[in-house]
Every structure is written in C-alpha cells, then in structure tokens.
C-alpha positions, -999 to +999 in steps of 0.1 A: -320-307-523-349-326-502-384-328-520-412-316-506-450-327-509-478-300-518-515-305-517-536-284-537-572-277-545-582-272-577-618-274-595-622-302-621-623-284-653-587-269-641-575-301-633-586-322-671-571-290-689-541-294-673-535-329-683-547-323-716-518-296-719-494-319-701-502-350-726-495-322-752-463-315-738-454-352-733-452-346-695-470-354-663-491-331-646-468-330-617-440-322-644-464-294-659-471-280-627-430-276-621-424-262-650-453-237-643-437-229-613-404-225-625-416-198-652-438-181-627-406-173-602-382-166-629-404-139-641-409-128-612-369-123-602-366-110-639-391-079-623-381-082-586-343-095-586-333-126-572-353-140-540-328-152-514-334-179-491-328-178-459-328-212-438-353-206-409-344-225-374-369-250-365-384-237-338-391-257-301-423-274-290-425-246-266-431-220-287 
C-alpha cells in the first residue's frame, strides 16, 4: 500500500490540543490523526456498509 501526503489547515488552538491528547496517548500527532481517521470510517461503514474502492485510470494530459 503506497503512502500518501495530506496538507491540512487547522487553527492553533486545534492543533496544541491535539498534541496534548496525542502526548496523552503516547503517540504522534500524525499517529493521532490516523487513528482519528480510522474510527471516523469504521463508523461510518458500521452505518453505511463497507465503501469499496474502485482504482480510477489516470487520465491523459489531454483531457
């Protein structure tokens, strides 16, 4: 599985409670922000069923 790069915005107060629960946990904020992620889909299939992936074609410089 190839891993991808995301940029976020997030305001500062967001970003210093997030560490703070991160050092809590003993993670990183990166790691915190997986895990996050992670909960937030599985609930979401829980509700919705299972999101399948379908590989998109790169498309040409042309179009």
């Amino acid at each position: 599985m190839a891993v991808k790069s995301l940029s976020i915005r997030i305001d500062e107060e967001m970003l210093d409670k997030l560490h703070c629960v991160a050092d809590y946990e003993g993670r990183s904020a990166n790691s915190q922000i997986l895990i996050l992620i992670r909960d937030c889909i599985e609930q979401f299939e829980e509700r919705h069923g299972k999101i399948e992936i379908t590989k998109r074609k790169p498309k040409k410089d042309s179009e």
